[in-house]
N, C-alpha and C positions, 0 to 999 in steps of 0.2 A: 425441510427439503433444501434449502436457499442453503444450509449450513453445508450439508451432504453434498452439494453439488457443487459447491465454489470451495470450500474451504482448504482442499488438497491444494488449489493454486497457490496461497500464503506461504502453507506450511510441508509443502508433500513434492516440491519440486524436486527435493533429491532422494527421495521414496521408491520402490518399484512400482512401474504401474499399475500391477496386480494386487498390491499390498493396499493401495489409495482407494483403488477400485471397488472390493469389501468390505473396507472403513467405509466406504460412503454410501451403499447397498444397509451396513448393517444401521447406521445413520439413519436412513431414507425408510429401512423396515417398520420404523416405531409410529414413521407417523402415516404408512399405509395403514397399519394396523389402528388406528386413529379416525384415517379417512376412511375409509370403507364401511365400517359401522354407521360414522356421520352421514353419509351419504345414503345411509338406508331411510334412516329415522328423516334426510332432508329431503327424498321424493315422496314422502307423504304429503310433505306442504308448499315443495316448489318444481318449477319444472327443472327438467335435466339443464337445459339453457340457461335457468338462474342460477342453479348450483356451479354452473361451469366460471359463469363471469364471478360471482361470489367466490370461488377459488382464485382465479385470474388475480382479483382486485387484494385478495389476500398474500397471494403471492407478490404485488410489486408493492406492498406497506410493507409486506418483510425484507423485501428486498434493497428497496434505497436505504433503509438503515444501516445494514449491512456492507454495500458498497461502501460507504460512505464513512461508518464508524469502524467498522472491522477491517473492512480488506483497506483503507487509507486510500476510496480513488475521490478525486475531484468530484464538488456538487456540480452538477450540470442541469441546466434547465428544461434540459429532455425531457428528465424527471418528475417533473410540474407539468409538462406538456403532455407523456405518456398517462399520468394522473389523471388528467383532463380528458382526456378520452377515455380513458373506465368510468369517466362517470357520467360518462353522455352513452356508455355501449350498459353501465347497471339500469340507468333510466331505460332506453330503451326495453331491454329486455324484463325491467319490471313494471313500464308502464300497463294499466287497465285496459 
């Protein structure tokens, strides 16, 4: 999704917006079609709350990669800091 949704900025800045727009829709369909499934088979054994942060925490390990090795932007220590709070907000929501 991280690819789907940033990647037009690199590469699509002289694209029509409509054209980026599809690209990133058809992009983003593979891995609904991914999520949805998962998400049946992941409320049998966690709550909706842990699947969310579980996605959340999935999405910003894809995402500093990315920034950082793909799109070429500066490491910033947000990074580590945003990190740090996913895993004070997974504990919470999967402590007993």
């Amino acid at each position: 999704m991280t690819f789907a949704w940033y990647a037009h900025l690199k590469h699509g800045q002289t694209k029509p917006w409509l054209l980026m727009a599809l690209m990133s829709w058809g992009i983003a369909l593979f891995e609904y079609l991914l999520q949805v499934p998962a998400n049946r088979i992941g409320y049998q054994v966690y709550s909706l709350a842990q699947l969310k942060i579980m996605q959340e925490v999935i999405s910003l390990s894809v995402f500093i990669p990315f920034a950082v090795l793909y799109m070429k932007q500066p490491f910033q220590w947000n990074y580590v800091y945003a990190a740090l709070c996913m895993v004070g907000a997974v504990y919470f929501m999967f402590r007993a």
